[in-house]
Structures are given as C-alpha cells and as structure tokens.
MARMIMI-426031 format. One record per residue (C-alpha): residue number from 1; residue in three letters; y negated, z negated, x. Coordinates in Angstrom, 2 decimals. Layout:
<recs>
<rec num="NUM" residu="ALA" v="Y" w="Z" u="X"/>
...
</recs>
This chain:
<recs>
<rec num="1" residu="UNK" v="0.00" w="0.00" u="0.00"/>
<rec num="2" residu="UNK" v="-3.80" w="0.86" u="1.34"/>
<rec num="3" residu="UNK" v="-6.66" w="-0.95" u="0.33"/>
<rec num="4" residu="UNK" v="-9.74" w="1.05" u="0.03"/>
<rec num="5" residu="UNK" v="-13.42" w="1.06" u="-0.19"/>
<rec num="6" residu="UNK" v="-15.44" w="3.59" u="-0.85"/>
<rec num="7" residu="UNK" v="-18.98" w="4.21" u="-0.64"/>
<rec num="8" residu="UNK" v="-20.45" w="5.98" u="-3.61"/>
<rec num="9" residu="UNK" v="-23.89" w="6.57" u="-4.47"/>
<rec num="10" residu="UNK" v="-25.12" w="8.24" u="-7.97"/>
<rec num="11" residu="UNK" v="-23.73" w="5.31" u="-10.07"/>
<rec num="12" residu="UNK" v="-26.35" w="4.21" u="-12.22"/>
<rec num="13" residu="UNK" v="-24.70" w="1.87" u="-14.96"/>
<rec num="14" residu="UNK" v="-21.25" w="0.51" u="-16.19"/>
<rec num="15" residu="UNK" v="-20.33" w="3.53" u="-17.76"/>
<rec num="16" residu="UNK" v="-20.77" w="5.28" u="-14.09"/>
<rec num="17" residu="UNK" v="-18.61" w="2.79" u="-12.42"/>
<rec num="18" residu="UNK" v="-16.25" w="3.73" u="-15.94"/>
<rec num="19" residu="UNK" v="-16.27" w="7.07" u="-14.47"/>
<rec num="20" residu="UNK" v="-15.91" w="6.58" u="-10.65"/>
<rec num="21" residu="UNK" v="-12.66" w="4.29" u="-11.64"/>
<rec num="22" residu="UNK" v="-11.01" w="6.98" u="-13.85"/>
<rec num="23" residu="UNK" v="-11.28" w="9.57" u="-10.97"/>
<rec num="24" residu="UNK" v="-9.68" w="7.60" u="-8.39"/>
<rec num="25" residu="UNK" v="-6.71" w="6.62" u="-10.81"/>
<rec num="26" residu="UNK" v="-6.32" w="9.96" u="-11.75"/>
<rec num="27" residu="UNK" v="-6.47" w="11.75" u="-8.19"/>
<rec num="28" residu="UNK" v="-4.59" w="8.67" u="-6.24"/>
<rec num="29" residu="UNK" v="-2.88" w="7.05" u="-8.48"/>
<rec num="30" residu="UNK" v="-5.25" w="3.76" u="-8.03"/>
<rec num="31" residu="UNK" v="-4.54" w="0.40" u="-8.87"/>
<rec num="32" residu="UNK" v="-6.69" w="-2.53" u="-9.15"/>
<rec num="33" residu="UNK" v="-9.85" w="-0.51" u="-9.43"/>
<rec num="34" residu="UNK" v="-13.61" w="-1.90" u="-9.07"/>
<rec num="35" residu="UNK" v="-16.67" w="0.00" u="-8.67"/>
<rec num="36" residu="UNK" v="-20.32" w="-1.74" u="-8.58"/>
<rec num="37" residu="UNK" v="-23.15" w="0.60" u="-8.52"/>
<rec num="38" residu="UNK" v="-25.30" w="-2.12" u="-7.52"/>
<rec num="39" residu="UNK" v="-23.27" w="-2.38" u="-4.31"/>
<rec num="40" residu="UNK" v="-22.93" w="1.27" u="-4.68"/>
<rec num="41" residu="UNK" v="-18.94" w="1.11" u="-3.63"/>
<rec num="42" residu="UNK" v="-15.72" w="1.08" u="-5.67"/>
<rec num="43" residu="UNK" v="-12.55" w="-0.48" u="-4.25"/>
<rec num="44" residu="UNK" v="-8.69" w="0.07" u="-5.70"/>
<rec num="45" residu="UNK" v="-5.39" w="0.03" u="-3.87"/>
<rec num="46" residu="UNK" v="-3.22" w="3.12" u="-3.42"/>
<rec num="47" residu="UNK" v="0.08" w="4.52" u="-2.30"/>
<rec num="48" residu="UNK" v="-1.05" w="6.35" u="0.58"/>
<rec num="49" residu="UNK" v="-4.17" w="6.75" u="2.87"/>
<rec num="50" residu="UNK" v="-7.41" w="8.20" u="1.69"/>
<rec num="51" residu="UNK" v="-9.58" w="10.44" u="3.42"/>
<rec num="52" residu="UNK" v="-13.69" w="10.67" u="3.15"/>
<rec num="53" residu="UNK" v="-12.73" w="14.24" u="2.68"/>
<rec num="54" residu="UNK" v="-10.05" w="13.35" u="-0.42"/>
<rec num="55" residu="UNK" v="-12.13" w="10.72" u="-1.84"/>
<rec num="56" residu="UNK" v="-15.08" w="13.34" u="-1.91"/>
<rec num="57" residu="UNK" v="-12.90" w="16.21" u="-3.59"/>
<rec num="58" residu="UNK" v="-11.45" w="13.21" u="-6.40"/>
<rec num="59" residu="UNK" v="-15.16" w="12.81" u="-7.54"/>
<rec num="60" residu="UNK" v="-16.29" w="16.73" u="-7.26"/>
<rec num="61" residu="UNK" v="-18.04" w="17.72" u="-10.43"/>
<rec num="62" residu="UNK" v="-18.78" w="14.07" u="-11.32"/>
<rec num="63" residu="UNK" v="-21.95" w="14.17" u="-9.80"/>
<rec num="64" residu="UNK" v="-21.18" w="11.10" u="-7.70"/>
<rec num="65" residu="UNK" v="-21.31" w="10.90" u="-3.60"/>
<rec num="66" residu="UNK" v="-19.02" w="9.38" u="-1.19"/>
<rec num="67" residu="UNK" v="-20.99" w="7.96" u="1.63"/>
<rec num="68" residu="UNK" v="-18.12" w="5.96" u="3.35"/>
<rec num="69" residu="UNK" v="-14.51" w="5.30" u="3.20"/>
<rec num="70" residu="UNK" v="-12.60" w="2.76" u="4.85"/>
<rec num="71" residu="UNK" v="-8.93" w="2.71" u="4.11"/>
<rec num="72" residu="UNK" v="-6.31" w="0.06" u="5.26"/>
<rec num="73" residu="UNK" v="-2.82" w="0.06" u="5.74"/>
</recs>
C-alpha cells in the first residue's frame, strides 16, 4: 500500500475537494481519501505508486492542478 499526497491547486470549496476525491478513486483505485482546498492537497492510499505525471492525467479536464506529489511505499 502507498500513501500519497498530492498537491492540488484550483479547489475552491467542498464540492471541489468532492471532485478531486472522486478522480483519484476512480483512476487509482483510492482509499481513505481527503482533500482540503484550504491546504490545497488531497491525500488517499493506493495499490501502487503514483506519479506527478499520473496524478496530473487522473484530474485532466477537471480543471484542477497538481503541484506536488509525494508517494510512499
């Protein structure tokens, strides 16, 4: 199991950390997930590793930005 956080900026409200949530369980499968757009990061536990690069392509067309990604093993 890898625990993640990732930084995302563009979330505005609840309903954006809603949306930022529902991406990452749908593209990784995500457990436990938290996002806090006034921390501007969500956090949730997956199977395998994620990239900046996958993390990016899970919220493209949601009009969100990752900024970081740290992802532990």
């Amino acid at each position: 199991m890898y625990k993640n956080i990732i930084g995302v900026e563009g979330m505005k409200c609840p309903k954006c950390e809603e949306r930022v949530c529902k991406a990452f369980e749908k593209a990784f499968g995500a457990k436990k997930t938290s996002a806090s757009h006034k921390k501007s990061v969500a956090k949730f536990i997956s199977e395998s590793e994620v990239t900046a690069e996958a993390a990016a392509a899970a919220l493209d067309g949601t009009g969100f930005t990752v900024v970081s990604c740290e992802s532990k093993g």
